[in-house]
DRENLUM-131737 format. One record per residue (C-alpha): residue in three letters; x, y, z. Coordinates in steps of 0.25 Angstrom, whole numbers, padded with zeros to 4 digits, always signed. Last residue first. Layout:
<nodes>
ALAXYZ ...
</nodes>
This chain:
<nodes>
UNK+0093-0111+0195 UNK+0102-0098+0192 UNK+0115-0096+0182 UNK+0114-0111+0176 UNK+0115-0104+0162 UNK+0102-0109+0158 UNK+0097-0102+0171 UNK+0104-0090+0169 UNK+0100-0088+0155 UNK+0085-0092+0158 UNK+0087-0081+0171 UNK+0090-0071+0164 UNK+0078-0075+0152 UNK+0068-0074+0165 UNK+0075-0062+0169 UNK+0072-0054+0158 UNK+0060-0059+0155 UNK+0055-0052+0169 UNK+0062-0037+0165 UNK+0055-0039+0151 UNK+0043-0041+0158 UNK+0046-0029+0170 UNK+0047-0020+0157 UNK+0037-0025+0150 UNK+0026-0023+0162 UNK+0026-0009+0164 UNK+0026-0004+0148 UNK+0014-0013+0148 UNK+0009-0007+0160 UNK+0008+0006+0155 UNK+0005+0001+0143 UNK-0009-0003+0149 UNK-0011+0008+0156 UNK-0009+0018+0143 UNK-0021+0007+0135 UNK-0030+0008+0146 UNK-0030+0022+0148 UNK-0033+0024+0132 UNK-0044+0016+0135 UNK-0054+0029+0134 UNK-0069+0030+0141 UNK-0060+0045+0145 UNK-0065+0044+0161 UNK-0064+0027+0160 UNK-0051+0027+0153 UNK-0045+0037+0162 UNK-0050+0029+0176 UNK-0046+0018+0168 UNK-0032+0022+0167 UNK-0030+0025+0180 UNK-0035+0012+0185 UNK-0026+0002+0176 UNK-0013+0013+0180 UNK-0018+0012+0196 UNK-0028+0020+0202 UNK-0031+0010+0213 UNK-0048+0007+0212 UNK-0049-0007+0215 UNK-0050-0013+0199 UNK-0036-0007+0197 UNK-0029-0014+0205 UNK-0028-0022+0194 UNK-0018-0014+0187 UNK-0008-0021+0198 UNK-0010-0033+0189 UNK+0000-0028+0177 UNK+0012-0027+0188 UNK+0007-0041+0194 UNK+0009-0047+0180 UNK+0023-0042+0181 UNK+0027-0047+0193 UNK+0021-0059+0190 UNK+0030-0060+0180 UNK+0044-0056+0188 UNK+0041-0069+0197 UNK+0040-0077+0185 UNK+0052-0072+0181 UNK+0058-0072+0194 UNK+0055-0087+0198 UNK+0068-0094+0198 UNK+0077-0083+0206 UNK+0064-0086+0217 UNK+0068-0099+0217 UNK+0082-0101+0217 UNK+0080-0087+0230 UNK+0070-0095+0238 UNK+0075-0109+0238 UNK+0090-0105+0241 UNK+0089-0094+0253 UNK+0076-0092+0259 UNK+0071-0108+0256 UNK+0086-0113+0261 UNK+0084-0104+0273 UNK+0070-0108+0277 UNK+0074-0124+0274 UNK+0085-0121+0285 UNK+0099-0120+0278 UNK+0110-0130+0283 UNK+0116-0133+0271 UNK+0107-0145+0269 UNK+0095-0137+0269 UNK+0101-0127+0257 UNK+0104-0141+0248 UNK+0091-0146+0252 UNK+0084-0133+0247 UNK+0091-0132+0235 UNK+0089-0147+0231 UNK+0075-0144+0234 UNK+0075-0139+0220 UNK+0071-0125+0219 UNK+0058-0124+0209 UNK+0049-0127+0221 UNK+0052-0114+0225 UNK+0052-0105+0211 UNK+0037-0113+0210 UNK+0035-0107+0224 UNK+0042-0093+0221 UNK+0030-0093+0208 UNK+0017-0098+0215 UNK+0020-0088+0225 UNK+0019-0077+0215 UNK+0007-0080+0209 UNK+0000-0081+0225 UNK+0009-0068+0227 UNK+0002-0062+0213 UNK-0013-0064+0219 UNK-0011-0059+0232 UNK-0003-0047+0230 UNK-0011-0041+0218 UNK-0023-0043+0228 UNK-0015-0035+0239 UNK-0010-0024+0228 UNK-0027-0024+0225 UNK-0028-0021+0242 UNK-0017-0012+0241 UNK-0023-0001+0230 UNK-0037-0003+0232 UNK-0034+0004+0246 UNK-0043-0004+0255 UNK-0035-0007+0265 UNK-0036-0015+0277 UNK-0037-0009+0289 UNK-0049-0013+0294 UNK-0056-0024+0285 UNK-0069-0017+0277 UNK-0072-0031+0269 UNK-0075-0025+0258 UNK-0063-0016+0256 UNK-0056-0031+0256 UNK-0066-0035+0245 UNK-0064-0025+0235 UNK-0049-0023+0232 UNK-0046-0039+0238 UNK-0058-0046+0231 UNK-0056-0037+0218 UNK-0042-0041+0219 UNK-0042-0055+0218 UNK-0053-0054+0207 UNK-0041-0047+0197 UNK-0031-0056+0200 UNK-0039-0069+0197 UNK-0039-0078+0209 UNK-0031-0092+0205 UNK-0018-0088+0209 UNK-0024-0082+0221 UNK-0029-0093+0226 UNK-0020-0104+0223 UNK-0008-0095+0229 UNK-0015-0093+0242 UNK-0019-0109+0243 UNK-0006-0113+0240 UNK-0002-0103+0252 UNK-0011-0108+0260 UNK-0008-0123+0258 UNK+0007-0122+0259 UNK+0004-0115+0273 UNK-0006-0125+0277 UNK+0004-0135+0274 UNK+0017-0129+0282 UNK+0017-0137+0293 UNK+0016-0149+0283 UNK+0031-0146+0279 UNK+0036-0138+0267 UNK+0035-0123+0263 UNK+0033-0121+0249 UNK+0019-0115+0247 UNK+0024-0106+0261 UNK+0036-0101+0252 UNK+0028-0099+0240 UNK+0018-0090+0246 UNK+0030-0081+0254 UNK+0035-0080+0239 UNK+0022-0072+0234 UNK+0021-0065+0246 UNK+0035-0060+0245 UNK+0033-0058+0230 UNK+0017-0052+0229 UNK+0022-0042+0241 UNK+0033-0035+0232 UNK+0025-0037+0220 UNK+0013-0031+0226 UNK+0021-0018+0231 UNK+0030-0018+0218 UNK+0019-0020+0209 UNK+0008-0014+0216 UNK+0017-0001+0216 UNK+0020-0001+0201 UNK+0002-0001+0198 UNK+0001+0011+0207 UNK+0011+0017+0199 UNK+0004+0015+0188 UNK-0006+0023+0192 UNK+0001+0036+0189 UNK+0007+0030+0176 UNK-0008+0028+0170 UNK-0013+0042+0176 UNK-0001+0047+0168 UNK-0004+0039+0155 UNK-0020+0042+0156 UNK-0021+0055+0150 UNK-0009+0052+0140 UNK-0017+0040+0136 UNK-0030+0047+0136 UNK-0024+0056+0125 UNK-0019+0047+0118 UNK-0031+0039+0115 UNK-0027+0023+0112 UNK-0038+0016+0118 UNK-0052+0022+0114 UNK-0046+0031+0103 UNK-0038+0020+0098 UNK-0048+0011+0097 UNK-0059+0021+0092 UNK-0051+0022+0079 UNK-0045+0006+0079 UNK-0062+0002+0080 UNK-0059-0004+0064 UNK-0045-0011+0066 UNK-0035-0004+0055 UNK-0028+0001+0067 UNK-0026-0010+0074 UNK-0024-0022+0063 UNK-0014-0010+0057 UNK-0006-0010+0069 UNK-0006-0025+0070 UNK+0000-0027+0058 UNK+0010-0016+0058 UNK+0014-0020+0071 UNK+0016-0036+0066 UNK+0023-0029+0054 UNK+0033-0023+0063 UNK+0035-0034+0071 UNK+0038-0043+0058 UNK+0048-0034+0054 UNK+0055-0034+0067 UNK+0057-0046+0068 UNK+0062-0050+0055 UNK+0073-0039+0057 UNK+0076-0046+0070 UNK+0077-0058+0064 UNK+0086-0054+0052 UNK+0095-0048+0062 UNK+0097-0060+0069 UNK+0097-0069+0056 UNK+0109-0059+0053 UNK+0116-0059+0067 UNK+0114-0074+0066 UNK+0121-0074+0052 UNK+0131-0066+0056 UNK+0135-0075+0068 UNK+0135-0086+0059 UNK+0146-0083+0048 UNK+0156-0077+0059 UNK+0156-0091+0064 UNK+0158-0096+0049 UNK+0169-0086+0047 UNK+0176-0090+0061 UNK+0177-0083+0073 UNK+0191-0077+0075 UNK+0194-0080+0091 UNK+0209-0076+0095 UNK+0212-0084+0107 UNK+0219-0094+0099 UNK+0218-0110+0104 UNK+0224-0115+0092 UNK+0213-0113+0084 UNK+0201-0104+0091 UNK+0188-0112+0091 UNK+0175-0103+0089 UNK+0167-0116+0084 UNK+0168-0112+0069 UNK+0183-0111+0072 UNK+0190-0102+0076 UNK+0199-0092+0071 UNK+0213-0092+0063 UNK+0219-0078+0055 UNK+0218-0077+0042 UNK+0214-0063+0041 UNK+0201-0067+0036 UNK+0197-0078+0046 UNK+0202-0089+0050 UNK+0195-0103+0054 UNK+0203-0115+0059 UNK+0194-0126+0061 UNK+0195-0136+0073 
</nodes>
């Protein structure tokens, strides 16, 4: 082992941060001291870097847009203040709206979603033509476009004049919304299901749990621990679709906008929505990345299966 000292004289480690003689001292060596400022500088440097070329990648593309021929009549067509500040608050207002699907449909798009993937896992031939409804649901709906689904449930429930069932715009495209993500969402607890090894469950069975209690209480938790990100992603895809509630008539953010655009024959509404949901969406995709790279860490650590 090399005995390293420093400027007083006094001993350190090593270049491998071993203490002579067993010291509880630690004086990193020259060589150490050496590497850690060179990273801190190739880290500076690299940041610097960055930021230069993102500031000329802005200049470039600022001068691409404004130097465009139609830039003039762009800017007065989407990027008029004073329709924006017309429509920001009518914007906000509907907005609101668009925050209620969310937690109302997300609420009902995760217990259905998950009620789905049990019945697609459920095993024994007396539960066939349940796997086979369920398969057929998620199929479906998977592949029905979004926006079709809900013109057949906003305008084709009113059609049929049922008694007592709604016609409110507002519920029947949160029931559309509901279909179509618990069909995307069953798929996810199913594949977080059939992640678990059947070790688990065997294990739980031979405890003494029945195959209900080993499901409810070590299939279900590993598996929906496992599917949060994608689970948080959906989430957010479904928080830009409520806009699409919209085509019914429900005076949402999207529909409150065009009602402005269409009286002023301006964008500008368009362009305020749009950030509005933008600066709604970051947050709850940087919340999402966040605990896909917790998880990682955990994961590589051994934390969580």
């Amino acid at each position: 082992m090399t005995v390293v000292k420093d400027a007083s004289g006094r001993e350190g480690a090593d270049d491998n941060g071993d203490m002579p003689g067993g010291g509880d001292t630690y004086v990193p060596s020259q060589r150490r001291l050496e590497r850690e400022h060179h990273k801190r500088a190739r880290a500076r440097r690299a940041t610097a870097l960055a930021a230069v070329s993102t500031l000329v990648t802005a200049v470039v593309l600022y001068l691409v847009v404004v130097s465009a021929p139609g830039w003039e009549r762009t800017k007065e067509t989407f990027f008029d203040g004073h329709y924006a500040r017309e429509a920001f608050p009518k914007v906000l207002e509907g907005l609101w709206l668009n925050i209620r699907l969310l937690l109302i449909c997300g609420a009902l798009v995760l217990v259905l979603g998950m009620l789905i993937a049990i019945a697609r896992t459920l095993r024994g031939p007396v539960f066939f033509p349940l796997r086979v409804l369920a398969a057929a649901y998620t199929d479906f709906f998977r592949g029905l476009p979004l926006i079709i689904n809900l013109m057949i449930v906003v305008f084709g429930v009113p059609a049929l004049r049922l008694q007592g069932v709604t016609v409110d715009p507002v519920w029947l495209g949160g029931t559309a919304l509901t279909l179509t993500y618990s069909a995307y969402v069953a798929e996810v607890f199913r594949a977080g299901i059939e992640s678990v090894h059947p070790s688990q469950r065997a294990a739980a069975r031979s405890l003494g749990l029945t195959n209900r209690q080993a499901l409810r209480h070590v299939v279900l938790p590993q598996a929906v621990r496992r599917q949060v990100p994608p689970l948080l992603n959906d989430l957010v895809s479904l928080q830009k679709d409520t806009g699409l509630v919209s085509i019914g008539g429900a005076i949402d953010a999207v529909r409150a906008s065009d009602i402005i655009a269409q009286r002023a024959l301006n964008y500008t509404p368009y362009i305020v929505a749009g950030i509005v949901f933008v600066a709604l969406t970051i947050p709850m995709t940087r919340f999402t990345d966040w605990v896909t790279a917790r998880m990682d860490r955990q994961r590589a650590q051994g934390g969580t299966t």
